[in-house]
N, C-alpha and C positions, 0 to 999 in steps of 0.2 A: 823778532819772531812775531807774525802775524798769527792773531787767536781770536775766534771770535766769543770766547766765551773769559778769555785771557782779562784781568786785572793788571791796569798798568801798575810797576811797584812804584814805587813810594816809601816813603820812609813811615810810612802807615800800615807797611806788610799785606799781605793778602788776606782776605776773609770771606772765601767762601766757604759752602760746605755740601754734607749730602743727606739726601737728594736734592734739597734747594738748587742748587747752582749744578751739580754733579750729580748723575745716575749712580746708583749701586749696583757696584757689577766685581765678580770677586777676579780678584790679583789684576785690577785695573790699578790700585795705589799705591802706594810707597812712601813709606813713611823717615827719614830720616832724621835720627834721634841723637844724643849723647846719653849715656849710662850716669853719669856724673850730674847732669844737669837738672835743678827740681823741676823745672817748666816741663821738658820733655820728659819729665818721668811721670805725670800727670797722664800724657797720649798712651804710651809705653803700659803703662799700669790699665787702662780701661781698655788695651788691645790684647794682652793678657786676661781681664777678668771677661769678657764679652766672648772670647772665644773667638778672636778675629787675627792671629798669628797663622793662621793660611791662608786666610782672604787679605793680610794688607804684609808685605816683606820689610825689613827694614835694612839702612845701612847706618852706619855709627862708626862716628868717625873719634880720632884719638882723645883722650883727657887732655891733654898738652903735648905740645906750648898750643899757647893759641896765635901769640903772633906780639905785636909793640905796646908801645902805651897806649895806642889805638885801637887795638884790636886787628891788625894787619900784619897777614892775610888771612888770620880766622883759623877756623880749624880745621883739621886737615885730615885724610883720612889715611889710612897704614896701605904700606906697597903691596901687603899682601896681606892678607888674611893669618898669617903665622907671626907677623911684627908684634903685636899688642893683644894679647888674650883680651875677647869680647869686644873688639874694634872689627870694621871690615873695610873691605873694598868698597869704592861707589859701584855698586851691581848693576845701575842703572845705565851709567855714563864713562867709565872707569876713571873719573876726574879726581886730582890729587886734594883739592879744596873745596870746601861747601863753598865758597864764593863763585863758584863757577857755575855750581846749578842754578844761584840763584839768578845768574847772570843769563842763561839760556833763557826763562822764565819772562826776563825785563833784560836788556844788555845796557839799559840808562838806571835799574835799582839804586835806590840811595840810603836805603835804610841799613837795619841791621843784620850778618851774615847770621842767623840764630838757628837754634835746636830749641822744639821740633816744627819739623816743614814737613807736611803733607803734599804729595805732589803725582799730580796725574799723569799715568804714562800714555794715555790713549793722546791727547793733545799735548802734551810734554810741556806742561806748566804747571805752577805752584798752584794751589787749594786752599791751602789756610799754614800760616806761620804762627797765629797765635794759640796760646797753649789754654787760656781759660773755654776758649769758642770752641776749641777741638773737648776741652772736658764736658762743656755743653751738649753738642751736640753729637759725638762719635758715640757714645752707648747705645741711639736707638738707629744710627746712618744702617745700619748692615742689620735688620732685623726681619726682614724676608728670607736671608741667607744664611742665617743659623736656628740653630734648636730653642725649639717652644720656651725651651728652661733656661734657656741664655737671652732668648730675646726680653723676656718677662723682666729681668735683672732693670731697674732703673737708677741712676743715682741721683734724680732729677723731678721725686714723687710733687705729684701736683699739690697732698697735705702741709706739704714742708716746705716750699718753694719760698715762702714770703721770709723763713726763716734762714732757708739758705740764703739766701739775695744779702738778707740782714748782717751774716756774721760772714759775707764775700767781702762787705761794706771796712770791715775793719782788722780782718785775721792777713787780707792783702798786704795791704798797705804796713802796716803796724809788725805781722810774723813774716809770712813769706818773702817779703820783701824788705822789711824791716831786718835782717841779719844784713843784708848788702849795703842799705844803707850804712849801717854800723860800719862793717866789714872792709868799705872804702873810704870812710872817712879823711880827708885830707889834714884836720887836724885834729886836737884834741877837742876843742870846745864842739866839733862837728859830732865826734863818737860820744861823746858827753849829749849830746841831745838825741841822737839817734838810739844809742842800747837801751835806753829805756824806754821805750814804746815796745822795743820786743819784748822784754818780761811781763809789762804792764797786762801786755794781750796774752802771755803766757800763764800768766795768774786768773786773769778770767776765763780762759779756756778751763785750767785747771776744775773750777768751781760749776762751769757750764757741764762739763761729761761726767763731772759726779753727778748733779742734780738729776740727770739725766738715765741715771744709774747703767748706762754702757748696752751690750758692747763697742757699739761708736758712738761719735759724738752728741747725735740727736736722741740716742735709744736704739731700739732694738733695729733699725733701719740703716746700713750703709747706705750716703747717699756723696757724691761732687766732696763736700766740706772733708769728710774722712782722708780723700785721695789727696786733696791739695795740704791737707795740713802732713799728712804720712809723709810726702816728698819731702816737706821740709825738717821734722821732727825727727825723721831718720837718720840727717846729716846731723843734727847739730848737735848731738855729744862727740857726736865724730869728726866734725871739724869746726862747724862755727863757734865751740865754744871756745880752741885754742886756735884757731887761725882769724877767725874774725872777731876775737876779744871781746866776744857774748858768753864772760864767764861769770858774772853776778849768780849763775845758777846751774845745775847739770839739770835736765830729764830724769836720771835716774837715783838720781840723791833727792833734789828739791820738789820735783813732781812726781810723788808717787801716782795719782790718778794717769795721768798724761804718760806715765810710764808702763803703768797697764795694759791701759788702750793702745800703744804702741807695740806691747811684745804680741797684744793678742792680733793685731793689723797683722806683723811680718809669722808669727806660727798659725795663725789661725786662715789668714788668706792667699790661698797659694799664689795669686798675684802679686800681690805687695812682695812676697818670700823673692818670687820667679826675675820681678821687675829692680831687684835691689842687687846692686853691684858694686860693695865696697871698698878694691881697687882702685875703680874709674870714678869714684866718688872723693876719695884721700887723694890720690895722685892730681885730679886734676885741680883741688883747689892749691894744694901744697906745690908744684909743679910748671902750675900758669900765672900763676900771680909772683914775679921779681920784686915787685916794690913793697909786699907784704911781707913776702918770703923766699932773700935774696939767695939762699944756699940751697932751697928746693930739698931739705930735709924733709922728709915725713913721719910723722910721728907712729909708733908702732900700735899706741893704745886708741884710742878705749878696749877692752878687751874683757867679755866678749862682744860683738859687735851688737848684738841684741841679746839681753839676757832672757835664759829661758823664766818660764814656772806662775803661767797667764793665773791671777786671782780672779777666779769663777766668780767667789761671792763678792759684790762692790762694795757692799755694808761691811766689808771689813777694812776695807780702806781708807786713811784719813787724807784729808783736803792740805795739800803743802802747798808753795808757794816762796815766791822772795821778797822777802819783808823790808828790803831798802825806803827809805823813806820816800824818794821820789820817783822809785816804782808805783809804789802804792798810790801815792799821789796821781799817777797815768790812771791806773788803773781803776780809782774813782769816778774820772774823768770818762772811761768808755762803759758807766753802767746805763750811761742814755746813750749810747750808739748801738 
């Protein structure tokens, strides 16, 4: 497919954005997402809070299967709209697999078939595959085409920026990523090194939203760090801790602060509420993954899936954490990062 504004794919995905590379122009894009996946629940969540669920459509495709030990052929999307509650058809293309759109895009792609893909239907190519560059930059893309009180919304304040950059530096790598690490480990001696960078960063977090005295993480300012850590903190009493053997600790036992902050995220902000779908969240790690979990059992609990009863006052709550020795021991280690 000839494009002239078209990025050949690669296994480096697409990156552009808007306006930079793309005009703002409403129900020009299309966003397709999974409900289960924290990457895409990053997009999902700032297209909900920005007020942009008329101006951008999405399709979402199944929790599972996704496909072999390779990921082949990816994920795929329901015959109809009635197959999988909160899955849909490709509205765009009516294509059975995200591999296919990506293929339209580049028909030589080599990279990853992922969620979420932004993708323009004026030129019928991709925009951006990546999930940190779409939480960068989609808050202020569409800010001529909404309301004074939506456009004003920032998660990207220019006072805090050096701060968020700082704790992108190690909440990536170490939490959000850090569960998968774990999560895939091939052996033992591999999850033995990988679980504890996740607590390690889960303990300092801990200590950073208290000092901070809430309601998010920096203070009184929703800003990016809030969104990307909810996507993951949401999951993992609910799956990473029994499917990807990140149980040294729960959220709601061992981190009482970080458990706060999280009931006040999903009752307090009707995006986080709106963009969370705990379905497609359980089924699809319990589901798609054979070699973790070969009988595709899913577990009934946590329950409930976020507990009510947000503590207003912070000075009432004490600093938890998981005292493993070589937790602690990480967690020493990231008080210079």
């Amino acid at each position: 497919m000839s494009n002239p504004i078209h990025n050949p794919g690669t296994a480096n995905g697409w990156h552009g954005s808007i306006p930079s590379s793309f005009p703002a122009e409403p129900a020009r894009y299309h966003l397709y997402i999974g409900l289960f996946c924290p990457f895409a629940h990053r997009a999902n969540f700032v297209r909900h809070l920005k007020g942009l669920t008329e101006l951008i459509d999405t399709s979402v495709v199944m929790p599972y299967p996704k496909g072999d030990a390779k990921g082949w052929p990816g994920w795929r999307f329901p015959a109809s709209n009635d197959e999988y509650p909160g899955a849909t058809v490709d509205k765009l293309y009516g294509e059975d697999y995200l591999h296919k759109v990506y293929f339209r895009a580049d028909p030589e792609y080599k990279g990853r078939y992922s969620v979420p893909l932004l993708w323009d239907t004026r030129t019928g190519t991709a925009v951006c595959n990546e999930s940190l560059e779409l939480l960068r930059w989609l808050p202020s893309a569409f800010s001529d085409l909404i309301t004074p009180e939506l456009a004003s919304i920032t998660l990207y304040p220019d006072h805090l920026r050096s701060e968020i950059d700082n704790l992108h530096a190690w909440i990536n790598p170490h939490l959000c990523t850090g569960v998968y690490k774990a999560g895939f480990a091939p052996d033992q001696e591999t999850y033995d090194k990988n679980v504890v960078p996740v607590f390690g960063a889960l303990n300092k977090l801990e200590k950073l939203v208290y000092a901070n005295g809430g309601p998010f993480i920096l203070g009184a300012e929703m800003t990016e760090i809030d969104v990307t850590v909810y996507a993951t903190l949401i999951r993992f009493d609910t799956v990473y801790v029994q499917h990807f053997k990140c149980n040294l600790g729960t959220i709601r036992h061992d981190y009482p602060v970080l458990n706060n902050w999280l009931k006040g995220m999903y009752w307090d902000v009707p995006a986080a509420r709106e963009s969370t779908d705990f379905k497609h969240i359980k089924e699809n790690y319990t589901k798609s993954h054979y070699d973790i979990n070969p009988k595709a059992i899913t577990p009934l609990g946590p329950f409930p899936d976020v507990e009510e009863g947000v503590e207003r006052d912070w000075g009432k709550l004490t600093v938890g954490g998981v005292k493993h020795p070589q937790v602690l021991e990480f967690e020493k280690k990231l008080k210079d990062e």
